[in-house]
C-alpha positions, 0 to 999 in steps of 0.5 A: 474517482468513479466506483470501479476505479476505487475498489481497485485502489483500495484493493491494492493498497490492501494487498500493498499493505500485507506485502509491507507486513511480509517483508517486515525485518526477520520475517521469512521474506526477510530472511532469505534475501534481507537486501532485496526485500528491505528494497520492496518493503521501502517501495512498497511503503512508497506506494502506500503513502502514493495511494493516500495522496491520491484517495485524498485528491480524487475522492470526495469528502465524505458528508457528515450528517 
């Protein structure tokens, strides 16, 4: 993965992580449509795991000195 391409999968998965915590159970999000947003928050958590599996295959190990 070169440079460019993992600030953005790290930047989203940041983003997607503050989403999960906005949509957390009795939090304002919540509150006003519990349906809709329990289905995000599912989605969302979804795509997290996603976004470890892919940084985990494209991305280089890092070198321990």
């Amino acid at each position: 993965m070169n440079g460019k391409t993992s600030k953005i999968v790290s930047r989203t998965e940041q983003d997607v992580g503050q989403l999960v915590q906005e949509c957390r159970k009795h939090g304002p999000l919540y509150e006003q449509n519990p349906k809709i947003v329990a289905h995000v928050s599912r989605t969302s958590k979804w795509l997290l795991n996603a976004i470890v599996k892919l940084k985990t295959e494209l991305e280089p190990p890092k070198e321990i000195s």
